[in-house]
C-alpha positions as CSV (number, residue, x, y, z in Angstrom):
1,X,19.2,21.6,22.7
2,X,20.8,23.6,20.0
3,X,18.1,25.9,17.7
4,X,19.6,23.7,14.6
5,X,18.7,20.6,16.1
6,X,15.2,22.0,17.5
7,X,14.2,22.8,14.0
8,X,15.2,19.9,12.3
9,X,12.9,18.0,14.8
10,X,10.4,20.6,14.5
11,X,10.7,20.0,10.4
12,X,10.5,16.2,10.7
13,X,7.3,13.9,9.3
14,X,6.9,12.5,12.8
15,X,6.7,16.2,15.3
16,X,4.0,17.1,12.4
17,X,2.0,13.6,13.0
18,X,2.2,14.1,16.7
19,X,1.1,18.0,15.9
20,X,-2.2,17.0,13.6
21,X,-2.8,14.6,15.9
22,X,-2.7,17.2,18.9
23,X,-5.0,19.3,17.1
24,X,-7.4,17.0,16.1
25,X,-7.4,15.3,19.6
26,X,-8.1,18.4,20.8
27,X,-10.7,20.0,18.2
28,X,-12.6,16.5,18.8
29,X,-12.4,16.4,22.2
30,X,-13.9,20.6,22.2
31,X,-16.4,19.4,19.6
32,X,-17.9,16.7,22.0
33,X,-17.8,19.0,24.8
34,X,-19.7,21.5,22.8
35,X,-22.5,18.7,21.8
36,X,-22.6,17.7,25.4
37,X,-23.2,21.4,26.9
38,X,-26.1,22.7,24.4
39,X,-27.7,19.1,24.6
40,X,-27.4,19.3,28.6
41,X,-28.5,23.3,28.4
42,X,-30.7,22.2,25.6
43,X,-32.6,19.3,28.1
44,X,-32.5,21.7,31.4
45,X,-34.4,24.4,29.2
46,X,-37.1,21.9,28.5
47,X,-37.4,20.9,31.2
48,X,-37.4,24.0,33.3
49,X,-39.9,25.4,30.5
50,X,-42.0,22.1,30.8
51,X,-42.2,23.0,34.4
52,X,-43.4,26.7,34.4
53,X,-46.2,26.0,31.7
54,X,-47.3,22.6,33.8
55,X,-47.8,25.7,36.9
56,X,-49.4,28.2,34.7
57,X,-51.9,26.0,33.4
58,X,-52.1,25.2,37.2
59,X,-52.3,28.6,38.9
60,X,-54.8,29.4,35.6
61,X,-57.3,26.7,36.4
62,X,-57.5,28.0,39.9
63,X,-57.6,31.9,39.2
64,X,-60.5,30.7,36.6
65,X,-62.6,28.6,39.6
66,X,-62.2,31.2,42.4
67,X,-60.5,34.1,41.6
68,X,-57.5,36.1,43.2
69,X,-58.0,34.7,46.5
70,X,-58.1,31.0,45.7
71,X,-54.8,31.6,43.4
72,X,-53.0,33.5,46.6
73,X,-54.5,30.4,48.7
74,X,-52.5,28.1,46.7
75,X,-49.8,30.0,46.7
76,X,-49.8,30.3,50.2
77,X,-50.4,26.5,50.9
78,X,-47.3,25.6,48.4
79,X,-44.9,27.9,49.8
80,X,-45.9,26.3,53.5
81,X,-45.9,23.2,52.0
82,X,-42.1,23.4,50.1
83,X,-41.1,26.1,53.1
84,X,-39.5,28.0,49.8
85,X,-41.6,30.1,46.8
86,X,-40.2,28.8,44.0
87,X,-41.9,30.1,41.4
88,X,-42.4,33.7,40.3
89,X,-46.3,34.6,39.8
90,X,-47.7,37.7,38.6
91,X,-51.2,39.1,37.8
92,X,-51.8,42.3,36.4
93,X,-54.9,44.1,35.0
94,X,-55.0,45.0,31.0
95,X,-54.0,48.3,32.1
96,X,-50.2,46.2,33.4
97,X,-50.9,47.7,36.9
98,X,-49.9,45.2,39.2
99,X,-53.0,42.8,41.3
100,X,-50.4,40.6,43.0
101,X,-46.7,39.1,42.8
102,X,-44.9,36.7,44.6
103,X,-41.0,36.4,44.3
104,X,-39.1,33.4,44.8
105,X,-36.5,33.5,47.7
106,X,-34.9,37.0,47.7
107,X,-34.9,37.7,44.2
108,X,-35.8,41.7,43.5
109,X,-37.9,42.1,40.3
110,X,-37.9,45.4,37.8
111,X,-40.8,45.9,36.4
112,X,-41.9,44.7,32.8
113,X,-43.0,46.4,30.1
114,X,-47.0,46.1,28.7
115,X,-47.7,43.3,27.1
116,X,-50.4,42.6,24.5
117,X,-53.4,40.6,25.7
118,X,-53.3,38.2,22.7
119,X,-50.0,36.8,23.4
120,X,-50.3,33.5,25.3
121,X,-47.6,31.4,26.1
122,X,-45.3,34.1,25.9
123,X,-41.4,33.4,27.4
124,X,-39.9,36.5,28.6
125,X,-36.6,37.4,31.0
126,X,-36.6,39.1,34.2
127,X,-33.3,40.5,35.6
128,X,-32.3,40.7,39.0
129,X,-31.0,44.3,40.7
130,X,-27.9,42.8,40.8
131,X,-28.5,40.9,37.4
132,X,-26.6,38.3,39.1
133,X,-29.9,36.0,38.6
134,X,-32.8,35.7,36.3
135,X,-36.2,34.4,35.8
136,X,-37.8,32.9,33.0
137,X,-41.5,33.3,32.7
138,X,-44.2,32.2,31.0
139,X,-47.4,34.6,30.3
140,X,-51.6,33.9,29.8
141,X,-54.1,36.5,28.9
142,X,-57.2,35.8,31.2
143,X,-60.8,35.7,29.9
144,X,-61.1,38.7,32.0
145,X,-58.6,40.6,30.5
146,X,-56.1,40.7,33.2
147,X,-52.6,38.4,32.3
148,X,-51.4,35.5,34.4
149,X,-47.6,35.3,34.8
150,X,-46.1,32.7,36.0
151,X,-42.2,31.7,36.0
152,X,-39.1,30.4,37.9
153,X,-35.4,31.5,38.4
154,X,-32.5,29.8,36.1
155,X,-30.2,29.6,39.0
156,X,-29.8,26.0,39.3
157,X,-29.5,25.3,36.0
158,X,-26.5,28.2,35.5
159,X,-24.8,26.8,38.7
160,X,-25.1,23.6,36.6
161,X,-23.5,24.8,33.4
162,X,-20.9,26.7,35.7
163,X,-19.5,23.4,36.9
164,X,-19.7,21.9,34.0
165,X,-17.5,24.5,32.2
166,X,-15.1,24.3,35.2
167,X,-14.8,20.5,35.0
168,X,-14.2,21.0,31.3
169,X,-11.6,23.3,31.8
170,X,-9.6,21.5,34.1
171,X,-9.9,17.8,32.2
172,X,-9.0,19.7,28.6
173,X,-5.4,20.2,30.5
174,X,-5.0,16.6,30.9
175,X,-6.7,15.6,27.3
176,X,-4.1,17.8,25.8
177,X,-0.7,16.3,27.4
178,X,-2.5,12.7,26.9
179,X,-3.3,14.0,23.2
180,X,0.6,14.6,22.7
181,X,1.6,11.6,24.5
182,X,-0.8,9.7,22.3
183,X,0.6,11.4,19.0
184,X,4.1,10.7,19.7
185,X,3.2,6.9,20.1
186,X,1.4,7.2,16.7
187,X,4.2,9.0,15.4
188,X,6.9,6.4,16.7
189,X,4.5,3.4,15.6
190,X,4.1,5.0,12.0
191,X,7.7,5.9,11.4
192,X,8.8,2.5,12.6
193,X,9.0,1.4,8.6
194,X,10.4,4.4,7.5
195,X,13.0,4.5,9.7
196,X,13.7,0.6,8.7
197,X,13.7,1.8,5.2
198,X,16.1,4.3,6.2
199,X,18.2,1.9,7.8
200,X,18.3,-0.5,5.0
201,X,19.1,2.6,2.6
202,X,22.1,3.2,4.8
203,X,23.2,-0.5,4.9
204,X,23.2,-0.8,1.4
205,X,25.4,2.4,0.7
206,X,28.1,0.6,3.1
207,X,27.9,-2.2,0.2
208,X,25.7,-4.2,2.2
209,X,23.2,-5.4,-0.9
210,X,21.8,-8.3,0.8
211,X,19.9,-5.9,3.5
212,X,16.3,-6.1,3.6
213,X,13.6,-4.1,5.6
214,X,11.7,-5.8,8.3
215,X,8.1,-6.4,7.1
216,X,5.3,-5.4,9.9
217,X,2.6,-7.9,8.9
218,X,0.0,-4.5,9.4
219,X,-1.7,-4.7,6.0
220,X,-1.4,-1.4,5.7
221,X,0.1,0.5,2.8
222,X,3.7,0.7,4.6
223,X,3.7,-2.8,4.5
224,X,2.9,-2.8,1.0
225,X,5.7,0.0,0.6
226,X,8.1,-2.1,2.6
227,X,7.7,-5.1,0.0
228,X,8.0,-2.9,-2.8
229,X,11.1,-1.6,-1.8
230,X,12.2,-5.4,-0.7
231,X,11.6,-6.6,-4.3
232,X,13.5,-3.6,-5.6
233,X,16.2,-4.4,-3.8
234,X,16.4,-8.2,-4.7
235,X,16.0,-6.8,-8.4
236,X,18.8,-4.7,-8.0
237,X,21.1,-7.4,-6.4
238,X,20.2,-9.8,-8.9
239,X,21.5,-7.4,-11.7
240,X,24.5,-6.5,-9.8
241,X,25.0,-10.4,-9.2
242,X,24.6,-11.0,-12.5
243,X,27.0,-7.8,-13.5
244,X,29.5,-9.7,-11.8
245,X,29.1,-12.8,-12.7
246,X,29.4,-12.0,-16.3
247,X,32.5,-10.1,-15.7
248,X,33.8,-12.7,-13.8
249,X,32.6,-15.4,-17.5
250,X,34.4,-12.7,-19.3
251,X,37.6,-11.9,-17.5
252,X,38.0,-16.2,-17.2
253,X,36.8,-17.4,-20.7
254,X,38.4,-14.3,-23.0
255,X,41.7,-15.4,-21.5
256,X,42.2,-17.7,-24.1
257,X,40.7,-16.5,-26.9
258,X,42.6,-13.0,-26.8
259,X,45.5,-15.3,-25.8
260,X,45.2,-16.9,-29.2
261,X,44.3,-14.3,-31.0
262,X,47.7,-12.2,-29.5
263,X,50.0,-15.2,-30.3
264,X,48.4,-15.5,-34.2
265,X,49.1,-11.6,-34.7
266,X,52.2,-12.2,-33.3
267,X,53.5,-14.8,-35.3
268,X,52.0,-12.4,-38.3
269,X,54.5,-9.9,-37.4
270,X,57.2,-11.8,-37.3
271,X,56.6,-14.2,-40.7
272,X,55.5,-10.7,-42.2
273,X,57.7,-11.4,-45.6
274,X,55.3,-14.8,-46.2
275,X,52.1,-13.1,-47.4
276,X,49.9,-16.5,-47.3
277,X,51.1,-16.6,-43.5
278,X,49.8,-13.5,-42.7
279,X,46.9,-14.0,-44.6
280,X,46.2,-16.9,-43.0
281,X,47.1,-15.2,-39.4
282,X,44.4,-12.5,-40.1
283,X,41.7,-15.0,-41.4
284,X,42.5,-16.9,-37.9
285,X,42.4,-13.4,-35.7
286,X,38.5,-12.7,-37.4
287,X,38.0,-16.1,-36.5
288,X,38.1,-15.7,-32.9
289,X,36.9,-12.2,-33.0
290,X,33.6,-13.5,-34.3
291,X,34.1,-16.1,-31.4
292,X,34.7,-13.4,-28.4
293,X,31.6,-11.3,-30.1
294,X,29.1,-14.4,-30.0
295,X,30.4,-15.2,-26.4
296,X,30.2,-11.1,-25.1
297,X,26.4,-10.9,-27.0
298,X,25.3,-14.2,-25.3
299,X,26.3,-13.4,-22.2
300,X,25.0,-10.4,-22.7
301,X,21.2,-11.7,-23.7
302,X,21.8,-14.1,-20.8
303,X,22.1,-11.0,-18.0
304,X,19.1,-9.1,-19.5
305,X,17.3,-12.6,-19.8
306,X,17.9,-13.0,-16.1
307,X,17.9,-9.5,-14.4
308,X,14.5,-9.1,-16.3
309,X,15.8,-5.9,-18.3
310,X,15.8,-7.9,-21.9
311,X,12.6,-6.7,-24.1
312,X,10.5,-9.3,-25.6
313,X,8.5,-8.2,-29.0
314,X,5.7,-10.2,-28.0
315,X,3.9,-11.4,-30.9
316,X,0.9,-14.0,-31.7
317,X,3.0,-16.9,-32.6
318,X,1.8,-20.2,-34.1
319,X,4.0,-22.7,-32.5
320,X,3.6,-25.2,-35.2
321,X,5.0,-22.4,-37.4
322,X,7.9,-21.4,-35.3
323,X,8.7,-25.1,-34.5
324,X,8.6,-26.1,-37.8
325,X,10.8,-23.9,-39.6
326,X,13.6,-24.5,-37.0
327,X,13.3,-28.6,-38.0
328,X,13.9,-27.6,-41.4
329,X,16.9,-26.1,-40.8
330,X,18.3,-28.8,-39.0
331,X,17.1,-31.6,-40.6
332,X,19.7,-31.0,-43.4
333,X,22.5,-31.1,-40.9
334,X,21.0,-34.1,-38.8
335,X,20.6,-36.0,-42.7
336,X,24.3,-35.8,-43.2
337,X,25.1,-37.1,-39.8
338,X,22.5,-40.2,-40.7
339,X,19.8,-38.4,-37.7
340,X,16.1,-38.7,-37.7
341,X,14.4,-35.5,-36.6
342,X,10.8,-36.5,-35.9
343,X,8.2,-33.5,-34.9
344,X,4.2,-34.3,-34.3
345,X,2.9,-30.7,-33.5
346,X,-0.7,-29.4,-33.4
347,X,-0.9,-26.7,-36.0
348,X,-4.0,-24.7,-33.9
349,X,-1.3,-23.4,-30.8
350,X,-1.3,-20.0,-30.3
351,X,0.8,-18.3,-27.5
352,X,1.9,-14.8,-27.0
353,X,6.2,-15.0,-27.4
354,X,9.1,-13.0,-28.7
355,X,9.2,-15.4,-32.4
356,X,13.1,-14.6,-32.5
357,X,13.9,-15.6,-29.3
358,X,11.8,-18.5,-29.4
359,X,13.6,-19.8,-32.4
360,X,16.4,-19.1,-30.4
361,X,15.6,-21.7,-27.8
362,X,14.7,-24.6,-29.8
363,X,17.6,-24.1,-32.0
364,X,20.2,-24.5,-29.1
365,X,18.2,-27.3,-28.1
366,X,17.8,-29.3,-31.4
367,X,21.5,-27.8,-32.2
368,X,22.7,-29.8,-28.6
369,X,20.8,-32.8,-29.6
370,X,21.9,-33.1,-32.7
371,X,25.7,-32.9,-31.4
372,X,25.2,-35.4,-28.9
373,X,23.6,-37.9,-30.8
374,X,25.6,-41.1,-32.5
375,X,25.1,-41.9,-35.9
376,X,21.6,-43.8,-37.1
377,X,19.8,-41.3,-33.6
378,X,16.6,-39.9,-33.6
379,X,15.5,-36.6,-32.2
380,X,12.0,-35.8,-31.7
381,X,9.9,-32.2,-31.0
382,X,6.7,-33.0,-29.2
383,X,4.7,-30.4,-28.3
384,X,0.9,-29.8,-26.6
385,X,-1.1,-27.6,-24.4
386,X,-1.1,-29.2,-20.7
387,X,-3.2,-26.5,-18.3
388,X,-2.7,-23.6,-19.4
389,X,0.6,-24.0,-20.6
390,X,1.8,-24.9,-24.0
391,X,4.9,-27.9,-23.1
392,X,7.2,-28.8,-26.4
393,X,9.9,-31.9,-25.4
394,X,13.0,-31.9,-27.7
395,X,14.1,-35.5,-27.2
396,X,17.2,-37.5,-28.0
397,X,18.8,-41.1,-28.3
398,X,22.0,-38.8,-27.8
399,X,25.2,-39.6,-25.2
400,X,23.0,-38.5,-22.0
401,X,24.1,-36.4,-19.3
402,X,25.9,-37.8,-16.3
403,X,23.5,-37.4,-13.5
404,X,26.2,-35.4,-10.9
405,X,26.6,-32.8,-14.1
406,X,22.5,-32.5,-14.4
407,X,22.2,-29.4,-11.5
408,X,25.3,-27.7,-13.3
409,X,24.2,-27.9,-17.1
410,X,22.3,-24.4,-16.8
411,X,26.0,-22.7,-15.6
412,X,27.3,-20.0,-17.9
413,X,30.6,-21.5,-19.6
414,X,30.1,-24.8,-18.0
415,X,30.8,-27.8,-20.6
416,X,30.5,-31.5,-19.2
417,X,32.8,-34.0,-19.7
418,X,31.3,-35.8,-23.1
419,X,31.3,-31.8,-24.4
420,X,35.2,-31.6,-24.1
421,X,35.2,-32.9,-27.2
422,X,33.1,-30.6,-29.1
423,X,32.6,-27.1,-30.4
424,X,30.9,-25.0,-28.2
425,X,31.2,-21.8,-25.8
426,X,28.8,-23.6,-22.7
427,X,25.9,-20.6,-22.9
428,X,23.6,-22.6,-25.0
429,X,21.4,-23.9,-22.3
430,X,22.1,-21.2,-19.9
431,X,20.3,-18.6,-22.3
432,X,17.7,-21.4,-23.4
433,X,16.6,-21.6,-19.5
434,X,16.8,-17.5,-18.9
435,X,14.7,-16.6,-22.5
436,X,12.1,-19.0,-21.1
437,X,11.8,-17.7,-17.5
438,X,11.7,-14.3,-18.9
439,X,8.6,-15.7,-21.3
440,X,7.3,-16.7,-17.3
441,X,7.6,-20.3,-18.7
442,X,10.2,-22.8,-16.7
443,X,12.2,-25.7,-18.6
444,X,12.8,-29.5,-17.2
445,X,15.5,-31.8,-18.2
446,X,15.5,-35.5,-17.6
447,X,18.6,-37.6,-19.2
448,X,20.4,-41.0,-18.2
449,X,23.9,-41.3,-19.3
450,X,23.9,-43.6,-22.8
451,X,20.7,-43.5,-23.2
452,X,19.0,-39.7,-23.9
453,X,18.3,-36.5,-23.1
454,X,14.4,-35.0,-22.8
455,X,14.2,-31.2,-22.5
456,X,10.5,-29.9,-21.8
457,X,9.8,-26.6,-21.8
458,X,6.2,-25.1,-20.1
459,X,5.2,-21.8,-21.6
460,X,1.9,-20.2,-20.8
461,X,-0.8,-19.6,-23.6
């Protein structure tokens, strides 16, 4: 393996999970070792010091009934008895001469230093010669001055600790290589959505926008990062989608238009000694102009509406208010074309909305059903709060919809066949339907051919 490679791995978020996790396997693992010796040390100690101070008290109460020679008798009769001295006993005068001593097994003594007669209780050490081995003791000061000594060795419970710390030794080997096993699981189990992440990234750089990451249902916060990045990238096709889509609308619908306008500026050019002709030519090339500006700025609105990117000024609007002042306007036009416009709205309705856009929507509508209603119609604005939601209806007596044309009315540019006939650019309901899902409202139709067309839009308060 080449050095490059070795430190790129070495440099990676997965070699440096696997490493903490080494370490802190390990420092864990050294930790609970280290609780388990000095509580087992800890527990021998006690009981080892239990032990000598049960057989001081003991050899105390015996020295006290009958002197030296009924503490050597019981010495005597234990060490028969156990065919072993294990303890260490000592009596000395005040003066620290020794009176007698008895040494467990082979153990050589040194001597020990004076003592004070008012220590009782006393724990002291005694060395071997070959300090290989040594004795803890315990020491009383006798009513008659001498001191009482009494102790055993700590052999056993070194030999103990020895094989403990040997054991530990050889199992910290294993915990280590099953410590870096363990942390490159982790490691692979924790990079898993990264690496799909990764994947993805890659997938969409081919031009593959339509690649997702795999969600691990784990609850965990790459889950939650997987989503996020999910949702981005939906966003992100949806824009491009709708990027295309309008440049597709555009590159179709300006054909004519420009086509017009060309042949108009054309025909300027070549009538240019007839001044009213060109005149007329110019006033016809602003016309469609103004035409190809509304379509571009629809379209436009529509692809913010839907991609989420167009920004509301959300205000407290009085629907009654709003509603109103749009009837107004139209009930001029619908007068000439002998068209009732009927409204019965609460005036208390407040919602939070963008006013403009608003007034946008129920314009196109009442603008629609106005067009598409005969002479002597009615159109009606109903409006109401339903759970939560505030629903206003725009309903007509108008031409209707043809019901195989109902799932298309919301296309860009689409015009059905009873809108042939009429002025329009087919946006109208297709930026009505994207300003109210980006108000988190949705909008309903229900029509039947000759006989009406309800629109109800759900916005919520």
């Amino acid at each position: 393996m080449s050095l490059k490679r070795l430190t790129k791995i070495f440099k990676t978020i997965g070699f440096r999970i696997t490493l903490w996790y080494l370490v802190i396997f390990s420092l864990s693992f050294f930790a609970l070792f280290s609780i388990l010796y000095f509580y087992i040390l800890s527990s021998l100690t006690q009981e080892d010091h239990q032990a000598i101070s049960t057989k001081l008290k003991e050899l105390e109460a015996y020295y006290l009934k009958g002197g030296l020679d009924a503490l050597t008798g019981e010495i005597q009769v234990e060490s028969q008895a156990l065919g072993r001295d294990k303890y260490f006993v000592r009596l000395t005068d005040p003066f620290s001469n020794i009176l007698y001593e008895k040494w467990p097994g082979n153990i050589a003594g040194v001597p020990i230093s004076s003592q004070s007669a008012s220590m009782v209780w006393w724990r002291s050490l005694l060395r071997s010669v070959k300090k290989e081995d040594y004795i803890e003791y315990f020491s009383s000061a006798l009513p008659d001055g001498n001191r009482l000594e009494t102790g055993k060795s700590a052999a056993g419970r070194q030999r103990l600790l020895e094989r403990f710390r040997e054991t530990f030794g050889g199992v910290i080997i294993v915990m280590v290589i099953l410590g870096f096993g363990g942390g490159i699981l982790i490691a692979i189990r924790a990079m898993m959505p990264l690496r799909d992440i990764i994947g993805t990234v890659k997938e969409i750089n081919e031009g593959r926008l339509d690649s997702r990451v795999a969600v691990r249902e784990t609850g965990d916060e790459l889950e939650e990062l997987s989503l996020l990045f999910n949702g981005m990238l939906q966003r992100i096709e949806e824009v491009v989608n709708a990027m295309r889509s309008a440049l597709d609308s555009v590159a179709h619908d300006l054909r004519t238009p420009m086509t017009r306008l060309r042949n108009t500026a054309e025909n300027a050019v070549y009538s240019a000694e007839n001044i009213d002709t060109c005149r007329e030519a110019l006033s016809d090339c602003i016309e469609e102009s103004e035409q190809i500006t509304r379509m571009l700025n629809t379209l436009m609105d529509i692809s913010e509406a839907e991609t989420g990117l167009m920004r509301l000024n959300l205000q407290r609007v009085n629907i009654f208010t709003l509603i109103a002042d749009v009837v107004d306007l139209y009930r001029y036009v619908a007068e000439d074309c002998n068209i009732t416009i009927h409204s019965d709205i609460p005036r208390d309705i407040v919602l939070d909305a963008d006013p403009v856009r608003l007034k946008q929507v129920i314009a196109n509508l009442l603008d629609n059903a106005v067009k598409y209603t005969p002479e002597s119609g009615r159109v009606s604005v109903k409006a109401g709060p339903e759970a939560g939601y505030v629903k206003v209806i725009v309903e007509d007596t108008g031409i209707g919809i043809a019901g195989k044309e109902l799932s298309r009315i919301w296309d860009r540019l689409y015009r059905g066949k009873n809108a042939l006939s009429r002025k329009g650019l087919g946006l109208g309901l297709s930026l009505v339907r994207a300003v109210v899902h980006a108000h988190n409202g949705h909008i309903e139709v229900f029509s039947k051919e000759g006989k009406g067309t309800a629109f109800t839009i759900s916005l919520p308060l």
